[in-house]
N, C-alpha and C positions, 0 to 999 in steps of 0.2 A: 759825709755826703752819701747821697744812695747810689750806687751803681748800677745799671741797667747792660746787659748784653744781649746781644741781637746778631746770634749765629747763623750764618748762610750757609753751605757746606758742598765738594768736602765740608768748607763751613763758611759762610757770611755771619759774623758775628757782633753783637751790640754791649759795648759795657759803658755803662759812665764813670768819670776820674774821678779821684780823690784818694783819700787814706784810706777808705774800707777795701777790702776787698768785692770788688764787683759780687751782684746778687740774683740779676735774672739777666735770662738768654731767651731769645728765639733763635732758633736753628732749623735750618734745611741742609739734606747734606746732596752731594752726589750718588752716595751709597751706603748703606744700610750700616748704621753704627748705632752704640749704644750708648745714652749719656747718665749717669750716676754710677752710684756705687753697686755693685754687683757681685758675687759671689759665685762663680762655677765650679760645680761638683760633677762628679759620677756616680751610678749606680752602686748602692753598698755604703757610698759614705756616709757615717756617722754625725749630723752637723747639728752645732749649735746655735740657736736660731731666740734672739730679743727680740720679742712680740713690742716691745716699747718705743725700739730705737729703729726695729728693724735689721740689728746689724745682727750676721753671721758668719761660723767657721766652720772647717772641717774640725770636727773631732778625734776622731778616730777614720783613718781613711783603707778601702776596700784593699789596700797591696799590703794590710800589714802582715798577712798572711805569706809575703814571698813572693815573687814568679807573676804570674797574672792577676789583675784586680777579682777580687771574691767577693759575689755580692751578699752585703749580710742582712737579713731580710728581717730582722726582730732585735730590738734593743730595748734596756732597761738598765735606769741607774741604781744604785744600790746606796743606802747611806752613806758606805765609808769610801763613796767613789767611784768605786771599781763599776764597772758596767756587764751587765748580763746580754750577750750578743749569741747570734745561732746564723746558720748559712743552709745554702740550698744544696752545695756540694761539700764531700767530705772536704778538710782541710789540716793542716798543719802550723802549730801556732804555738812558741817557746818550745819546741822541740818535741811537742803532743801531736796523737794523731786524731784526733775526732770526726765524729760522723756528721753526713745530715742532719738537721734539727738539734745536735745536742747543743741543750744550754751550755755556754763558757762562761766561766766568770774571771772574767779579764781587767788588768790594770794600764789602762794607757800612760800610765806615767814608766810603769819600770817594765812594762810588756810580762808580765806575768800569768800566766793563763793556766787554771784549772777547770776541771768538769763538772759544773753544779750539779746537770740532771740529764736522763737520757731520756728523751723522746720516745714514747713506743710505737712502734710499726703501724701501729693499729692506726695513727692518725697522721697527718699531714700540720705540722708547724707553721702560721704565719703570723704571729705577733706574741711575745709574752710579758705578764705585768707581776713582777713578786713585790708581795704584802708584806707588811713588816708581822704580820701573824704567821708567816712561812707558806701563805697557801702562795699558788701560782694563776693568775687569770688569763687561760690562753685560746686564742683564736685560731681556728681549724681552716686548713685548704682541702680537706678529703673528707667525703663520710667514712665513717670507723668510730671507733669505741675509746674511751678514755675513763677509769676511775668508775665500773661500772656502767655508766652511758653511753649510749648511741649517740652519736653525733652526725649532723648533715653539716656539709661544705661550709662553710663560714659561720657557723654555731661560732658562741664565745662560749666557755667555760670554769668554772671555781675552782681548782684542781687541789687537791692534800696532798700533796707527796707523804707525808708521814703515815696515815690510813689509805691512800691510794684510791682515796676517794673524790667524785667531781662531782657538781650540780652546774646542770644547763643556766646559765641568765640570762640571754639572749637565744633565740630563734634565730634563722636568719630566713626561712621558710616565707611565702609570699601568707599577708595580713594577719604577721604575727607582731613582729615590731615595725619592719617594712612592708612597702605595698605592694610591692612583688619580689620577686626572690631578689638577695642580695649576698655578696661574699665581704665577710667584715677582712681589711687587710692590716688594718693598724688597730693598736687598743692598749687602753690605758686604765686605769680608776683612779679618779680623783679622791684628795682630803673629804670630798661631800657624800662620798659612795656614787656620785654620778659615772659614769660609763662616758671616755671619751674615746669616739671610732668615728676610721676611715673607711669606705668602700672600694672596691676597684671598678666600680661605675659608677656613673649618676642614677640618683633613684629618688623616690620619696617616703618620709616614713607614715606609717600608716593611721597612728594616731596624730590629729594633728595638721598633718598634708604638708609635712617640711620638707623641701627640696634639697638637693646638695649636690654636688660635682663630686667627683672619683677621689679631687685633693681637697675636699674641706673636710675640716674637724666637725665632728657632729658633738655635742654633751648630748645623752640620754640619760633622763633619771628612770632606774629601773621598777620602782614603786609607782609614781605617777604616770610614767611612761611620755611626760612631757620631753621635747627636744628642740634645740636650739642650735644654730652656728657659733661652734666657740672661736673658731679661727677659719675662715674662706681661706682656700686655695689662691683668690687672684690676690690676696693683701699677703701673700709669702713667697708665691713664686712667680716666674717670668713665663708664663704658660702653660697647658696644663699637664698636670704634675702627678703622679699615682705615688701614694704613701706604704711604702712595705713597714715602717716602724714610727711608733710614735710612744714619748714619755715627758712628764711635767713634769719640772724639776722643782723644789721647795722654792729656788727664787722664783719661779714662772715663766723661767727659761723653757722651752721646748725642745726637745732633742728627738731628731728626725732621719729615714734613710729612704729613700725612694728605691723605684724602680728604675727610673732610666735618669741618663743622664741630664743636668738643668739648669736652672740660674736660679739663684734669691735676691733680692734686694727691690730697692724702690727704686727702680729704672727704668727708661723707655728708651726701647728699638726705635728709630728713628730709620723710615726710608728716603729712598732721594728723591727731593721736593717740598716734603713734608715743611712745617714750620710749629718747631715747638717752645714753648716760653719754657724756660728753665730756670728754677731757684737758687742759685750754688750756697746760700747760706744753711736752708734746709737739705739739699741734696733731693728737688722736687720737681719732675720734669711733666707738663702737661702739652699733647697736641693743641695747637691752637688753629692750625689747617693743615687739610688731609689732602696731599694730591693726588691721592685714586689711581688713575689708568693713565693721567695725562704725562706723565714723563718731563716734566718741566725742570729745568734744572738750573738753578738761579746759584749763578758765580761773583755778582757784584752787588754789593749794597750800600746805600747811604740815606738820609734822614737832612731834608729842606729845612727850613726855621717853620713854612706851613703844619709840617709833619707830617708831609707826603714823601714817602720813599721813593728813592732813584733805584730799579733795579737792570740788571741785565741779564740773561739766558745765553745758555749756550746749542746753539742748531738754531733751525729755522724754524720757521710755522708754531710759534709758543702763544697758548690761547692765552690770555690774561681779560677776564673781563670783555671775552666775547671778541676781543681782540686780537689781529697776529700779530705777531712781531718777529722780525728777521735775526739771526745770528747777531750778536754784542751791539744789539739797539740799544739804548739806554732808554729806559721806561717808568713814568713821571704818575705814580701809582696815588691814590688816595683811601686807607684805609676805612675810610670812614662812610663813604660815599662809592667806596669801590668802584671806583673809574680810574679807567688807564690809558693815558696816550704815550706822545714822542717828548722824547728831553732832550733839549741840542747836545748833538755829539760832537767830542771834542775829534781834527781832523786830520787823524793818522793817516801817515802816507806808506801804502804799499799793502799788498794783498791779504798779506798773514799777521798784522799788527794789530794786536786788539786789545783793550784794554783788561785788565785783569781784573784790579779794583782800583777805587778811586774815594777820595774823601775831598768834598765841597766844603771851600772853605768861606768866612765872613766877608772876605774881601772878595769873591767873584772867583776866586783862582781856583784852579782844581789840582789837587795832588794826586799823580794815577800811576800807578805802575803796569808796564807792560809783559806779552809776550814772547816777545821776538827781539832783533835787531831792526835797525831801522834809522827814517828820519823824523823828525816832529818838534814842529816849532823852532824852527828855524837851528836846531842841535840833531847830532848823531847822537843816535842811544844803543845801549845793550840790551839783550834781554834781560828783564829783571831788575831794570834800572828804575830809580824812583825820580819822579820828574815834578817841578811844579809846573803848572802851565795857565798861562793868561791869557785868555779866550778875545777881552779887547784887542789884544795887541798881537793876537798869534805868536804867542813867546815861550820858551820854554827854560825851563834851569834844571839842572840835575840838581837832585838832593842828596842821593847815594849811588853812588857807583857798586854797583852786584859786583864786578869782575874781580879775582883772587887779588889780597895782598892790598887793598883799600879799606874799604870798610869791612870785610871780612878774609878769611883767611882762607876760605878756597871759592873758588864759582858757588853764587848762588841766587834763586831764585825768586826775589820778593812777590806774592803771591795776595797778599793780603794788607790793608792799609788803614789808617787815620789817624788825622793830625790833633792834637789836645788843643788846648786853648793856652797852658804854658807853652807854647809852641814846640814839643815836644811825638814825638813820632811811633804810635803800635804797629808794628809788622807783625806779619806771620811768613814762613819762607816754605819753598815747593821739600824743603830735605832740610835733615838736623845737620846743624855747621857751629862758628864760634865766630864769634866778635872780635877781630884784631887788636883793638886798642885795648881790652880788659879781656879778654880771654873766656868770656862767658860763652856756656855751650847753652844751644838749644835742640830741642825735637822740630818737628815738622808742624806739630800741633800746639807749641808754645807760642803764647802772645809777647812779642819782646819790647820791650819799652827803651827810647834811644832819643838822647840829647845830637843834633845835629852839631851843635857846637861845642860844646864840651865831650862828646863821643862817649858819653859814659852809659852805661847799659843796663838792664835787667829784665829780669822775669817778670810782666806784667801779671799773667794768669796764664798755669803751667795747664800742656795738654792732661794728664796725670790726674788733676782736679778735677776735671770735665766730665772726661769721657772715659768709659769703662775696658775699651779698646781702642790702637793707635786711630788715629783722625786728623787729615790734614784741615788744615783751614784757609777758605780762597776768600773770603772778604770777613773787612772786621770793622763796624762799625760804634763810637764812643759815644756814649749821652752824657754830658757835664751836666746835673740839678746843681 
């Protein structure tokens, strides 16, 4: 079966049952979270980063130096592994003392660090690419001299260590290769003799009229002077992103260190209100409404047989469709047609009782957990208590008892709800607790799945999976196809 989820947030959520594992969401949250997979690094780290899958790691990370993170602002792999790295301040690395700029030629496996090459005074280091002919292709932060040559700030260079001699191949001079001045920060040479560089600003280049942001890859072929985006900045990181180092590894891996600290992965920041359809099979989250400035913040959800959503807001004065609506209205939405009016509310007694979430069932009844203590339908409840209730008959039943030593093993707060069509029951709770009857623990963001009558339990879809940081969840709505 396909599974559909439909997040509200902290989260209102939509999955449909079956043996798959659920596959899209829509989400809104209360406050800013992030759903997929993600990768956070700092400044210096070494990461390796699949252009295919999009998945990434630290490789080498900025503290292997000791004491404070060191940012290391030029890498390059090396055939047999080992990696060619340099830093902006001196350092201390396998018991070595090195200076600024000097090449290292270091082993992350066994931490092994010797001195490949020293930098001279004369120039400023920010990017280096060693050729398997021994030359060195390095990109300059200072005008100064190198291998006979003058250099200006962000020149790139062919350096010989062996003859100690350089030839200029890029300018970085305004309408040489760029269209105004430009400092190259990253750079590499590809198998094609193409030139692949980053800047540390947007520019454009001059042959050509190619645009590009501070974090994209540029190919430039140095003959034709043609150039391309071989990798955008926004299909690698969560923002934008400034590149101190970059290297293409024979798989086509890329191996990257920025300047400041950031995210990689194929995720979306979600603000609160927002509503995004989410892929969990792909790990592919797109906005599908943006709530701007409104503030709107949507705690309750559910899905008529129409396929008009039941929602609810929390505060007063919530626009929906040109409409207000007061504190825990229930509101009787049509995607299609985007019109919103009232949905009969179910008739809690007492000031501070309000429905949390709720799941409309076939038969008219509605299953809603609260937030308080109280009375309703013709029962005393606790907070957090799961109730059926029969709007004909003004009636209500408990289904779960929240309070410690029943159905779970200490106070807790059901927060989130829907019932299957095996008559089986998805919660989410306000705090991670355990299941008295089986012992099962959950998060605060886990979806739990729970036989009322046989009390048996599990993980329907763990927070873990989700979302990239903790995230509670206040409504959760199931699509059965």
């Amino acid at each position: 079966m396909c599974k559909k989820v439909l997040f509200l947030m902290c989260i209102a959520l939509v999955v449909s049952a079956g043996t798959a594992m659920a596959d899209k969401a829509i989400l809104s949250p209360k406050g800013d979270t992030v759903i997929g997979a993600v990768l956070a690094f700092d400044a210096g780290d070494v990461i390796q980063f699949n252009p295919v899958n999009d998945g990434a790691a630290i490789l080498v990370s900025g503290d292997i130096f000791g004491g404070a993170a060191v940012d290391i602002d030029s890498v390059d792999m090396l055939p047999d592994g080992d990696l060619v790295i340099s830093t902006t301040t001196a350092v201390t690395l396998d018991g070595q003392d090195f200076l600024p700029k000097d090449m290292i030629k270091y082993n992350p496996a066994t931490g092994v660090a010797s001195l490949l090459w020293r930098c001279p005074t004369t120039i400023g280091l920010a990017d280096i690419d060693v050729l398997a002919n021994g030359h060195f292709i390095l990109a300059t932060t200072t005008n100064g001299s190198i291998g006979g040559v003058t250099v200006t700030k962000g020149d790139v260079v062919d350096y010989n260590p062996a003859t100690n001699k350089a030839v200029r191949i890029l300018h970085s001079t305004a309408k040489k290769v760029f269209l105004a001045d430009e400092n190259v920060d990253a750079v590499d040479m590809l198998p094609n003799g193409n030139l692949l560089i980053s800047m540390d600003s947007a520019g454009q280049m001059y042959v050509g009229g190619l645009q590009f942001t501070a974090g994209d890859l540029v190919e430039y072929n140095l003959t034709t002077k043609v150039s391309s985006i071989y990798k955008a900045e926004a299909d690698i990181f969560q923002g934008p992103t400034n590149l101190d180092a970059v290297d293409i590894l024979p798989s086509g891996e890329i191996l990257l260190s920025t300047k400041a600290a950031g995210m990689i992965g194929d995720a979306v920041l979600v603000k609160k209100g927002d509503l995004v359809e989410y892929d969990i099979a792909i790990d592919y989250a797109e906005l599908v409404f943006d709530s701007g400035t409104t503030g709107i913040d949507i705690d309750c959800a559910d899905i008529l047989g129409s396929g008009n959503l039941v929602l609810s807001t929390v505060g007063d004065n919530a626009v929906i469709d040109g409409g207000t609506f007061k504190d825990e209205d229930l509101v009787e939405y049509n995607p299609i047609t985007e019109t919103a009016s009232l949905y009969p509310r179910p008739p809690l007694k007492g000031p501070v009782l309000h429905i949390i979430d709720l799941s409309i069932l076939a038969n008219g009844h509605i299953v809603l957990a609260t937030n308080a203590s109280g009375s309703f339908g013709g029962i005393t409840i606790g907070k957090g208590d799961l109730l059926d209730y029969n709007p004909a008959t003004d009636k209500a039943v408990r289904i779960i008892n929240s309070a410690a030593g029943i159905t779970f093993v200490d106070n807790e707060d059901i927060d989130a709800v829907h019932v299957l069509s095996n008559g089986n029951i998805i919660f989410s709770t306000a705090s991670a607790g355990k299941i008295k009857s089986s012992g099962l623990q959950f998060t605060a963001g886990d979806l739990v799945e729970y036989n009322p009558t046989t009390k048996a339990a599990s993980i329907y879809l763990a927070e873990a999976d989700v979302f990239a940081v903790g995230t509670d969840i206040d409504a959760v709505y199931i699509i059965e196809d």
